[in-house]
Each structure stands twice: as structure tokens, then as C-alpha cells.
N, C-alpha and C positions, 0 to 999 in steps of 0.2 A: 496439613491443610490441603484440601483439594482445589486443585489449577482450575479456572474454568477458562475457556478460549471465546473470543469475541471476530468476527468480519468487521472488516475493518472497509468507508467507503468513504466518499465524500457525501459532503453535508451539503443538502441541495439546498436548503432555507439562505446560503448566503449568494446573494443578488449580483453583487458585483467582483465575481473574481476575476483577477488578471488572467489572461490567458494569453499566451504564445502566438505567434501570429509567421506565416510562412515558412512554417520549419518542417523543413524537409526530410531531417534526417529520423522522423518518430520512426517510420515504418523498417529501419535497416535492425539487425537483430544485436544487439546491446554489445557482443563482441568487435563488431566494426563500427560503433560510433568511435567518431575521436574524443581525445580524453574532455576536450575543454571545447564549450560551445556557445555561442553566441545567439539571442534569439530580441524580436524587438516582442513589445508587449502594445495590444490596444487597454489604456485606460485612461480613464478618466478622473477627474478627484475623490469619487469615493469609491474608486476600487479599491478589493481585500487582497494584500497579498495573504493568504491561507500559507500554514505548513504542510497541507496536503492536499495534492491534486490527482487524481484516477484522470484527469479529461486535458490535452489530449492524449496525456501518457502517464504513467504513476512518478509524478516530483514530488518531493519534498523538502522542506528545508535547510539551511543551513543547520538551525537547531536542532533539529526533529532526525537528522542526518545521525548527530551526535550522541544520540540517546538510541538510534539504531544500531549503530555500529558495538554497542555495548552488549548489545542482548543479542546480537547474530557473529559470528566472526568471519560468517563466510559471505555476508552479503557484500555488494559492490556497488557500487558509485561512481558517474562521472558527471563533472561538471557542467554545468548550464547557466551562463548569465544573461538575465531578463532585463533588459536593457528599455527604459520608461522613458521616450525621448521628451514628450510632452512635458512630462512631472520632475525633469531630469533627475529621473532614480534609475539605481542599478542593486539588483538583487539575485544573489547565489542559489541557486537552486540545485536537486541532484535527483540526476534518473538513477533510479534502483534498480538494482536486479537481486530480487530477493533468494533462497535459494526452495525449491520443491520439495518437497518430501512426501513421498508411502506416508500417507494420513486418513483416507477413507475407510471407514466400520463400511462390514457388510450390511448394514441396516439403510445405507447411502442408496439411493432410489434416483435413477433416470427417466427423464420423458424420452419414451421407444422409438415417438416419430426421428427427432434430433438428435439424442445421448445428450442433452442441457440437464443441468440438475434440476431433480424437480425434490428430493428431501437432501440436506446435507446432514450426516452425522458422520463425524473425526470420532479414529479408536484411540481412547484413552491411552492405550499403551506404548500407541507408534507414537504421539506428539510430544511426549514425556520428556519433558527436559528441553523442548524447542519452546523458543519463546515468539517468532517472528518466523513465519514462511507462507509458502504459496503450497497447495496442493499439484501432486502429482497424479496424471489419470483424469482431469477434468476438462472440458472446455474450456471455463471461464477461469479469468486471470487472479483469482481470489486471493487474495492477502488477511493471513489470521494474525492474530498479537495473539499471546496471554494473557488474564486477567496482572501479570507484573507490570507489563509492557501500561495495557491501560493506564494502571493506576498512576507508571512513572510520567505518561503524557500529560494526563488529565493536572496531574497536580503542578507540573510546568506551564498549563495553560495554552498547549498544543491545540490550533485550533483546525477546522475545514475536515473534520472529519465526526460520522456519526458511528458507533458501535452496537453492532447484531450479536446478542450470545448464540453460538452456535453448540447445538446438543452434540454432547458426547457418549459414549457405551463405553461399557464396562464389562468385557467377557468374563465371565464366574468361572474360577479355577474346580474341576471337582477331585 
């Protein structure tokens, strides 16, 4: 069966996500966060808490945590509680650090002014066997699933995120 690979983003259509509020430590580089961290959340009664967040840094779930760690063994994790003083709730979350990989076909196209991508195309050969990573070589902070990964989110009911099939090549042996 052939794999296909999706971008993986958040889902703007939902209105009211929680979000993190005064957290200082997004910007330090994922090796010196401390393990375990506390953050307040602004919400109000119908915010979503989503299993996926890109904004202001890539959280995900408790769940969503569990069903990553399956299909990467090298990603990493550290804790984040969102702490709802209003709604007194408290919710687990985890900054990821996915890991990069040599994934761009020579068919991958830059805008000249930047170097931002302007076509993405992943070589079928290099991703082969990756089910969850980030591209090595680009700008942007891009997280791919597999079409496995999808399928095991979707059918768990994995929500706050929308998926982009991203084109693959296939270099012809001669």
C-alpha cells in the first residue's frame, strides 16, 4: 500500500480556544524548559480545549501525546498544566519536540526573495518508515503525520487540527 503524508495545522474554524496567557518560557529552546510547567489559561464557558495547538507554541494533548509517542520513539515531551482559574479546571498538556528529518525531493521550490517555501514536495524514499516529523532544511516549523498517524487521530476523535496532503516523488530507478 502506498503511505501518503499530510501537514498537519490547526483548525482556524474553532472560535474559542484556550490559550495560555503570560508564559514566558515559549521562546527558550525545548532543551532548557523545565520538565513540568505551570501556565494560567484566559477562558471563558465555551472555550475548546483542542488536542492541538501550533499557537503560541505546538501543545498537544494528554491523549494525542499518547498516540504520538507510538509512532515516533524519538519524540519528546514536557509537561504543561493550564491551569482555568475561572472555570476551576486544570488540563495536561505537552510541548513537543518532534524530531527533523532529510525529507525534501529536489522538486521542493523556494521563494528567492526569503528561502520560505513556495512548492513542498517530501522524497518518497527519505520519509519511508517515518510516521511523524518535522522537515530538516526549511524555515517553517512544519509537522507531517502519515496517512497511519491520520487515520489513528481521526478515528479517536483527535480534534483542533486540519490536514493538507502534501505531494510526494518518486525517483525512477533505471
Amino acid at each position: 500500500m502506498v503511505q501518503n503524508y499530510y501537514l498537519i495545522q490547526d483548525d482556524t474554524r474553532v472560535a474559542h480556544k484556550i490559550y495560555p496567557t503570560h508564559f514566558t518560557n515559549l521562546k527558550l529552546p525545548f532543551e532548557k524548559m523545565p520538565p513540568v510547567q505551570i501556565c494560567e489559561v484566559n477562558a471563558v464557558p465555551s472555550s475548546e480545549y483542542v488536542d492541538w495547538m501550533l499557537q503560541p507554541a505546538m501543545l498537544v494533548s494528554d491523549r494525542l501525546k499518547r498516540i504520538l509517542e507510538k509512532y515516533n520513539l524519538y519524540a519528546r515531551f514536557k509537561s504543561l498544566y493550564l491551569i482555568d482559574k475561572t472555570n476551576d479546571q486544570q488540563s495536561l498538556y505537552w510541548f513537543s519536540k518532534i524530531p527533523r528529518i532529510e525529507s525534501l525531493s529536489e522538486l521542493t521550490e523556494f521563494n528567492p526573495h526569503d528561502q520560505s517555501l513556495k512548492k513542498l514536495v517530501l522524497d518518497r524514499a527519505k520519509v519511508k518508515g517515518n510516521h511523524i516529523f518535522k522537515i530538516k532544511g526549511i524555515r517553517e516549523s512544519y509537522c507531517i503525520i502519515s496517512e497511519d498517524v491520520a487515520e489513528s487521530l481521526l478515528r479517536r476523535g483527535i480534534n483542533g487540527f486540519v490536514l493538507i496532503k502534501i505531494a510526494l516523488n518518486e525517483l525512477e530507478v533505471c
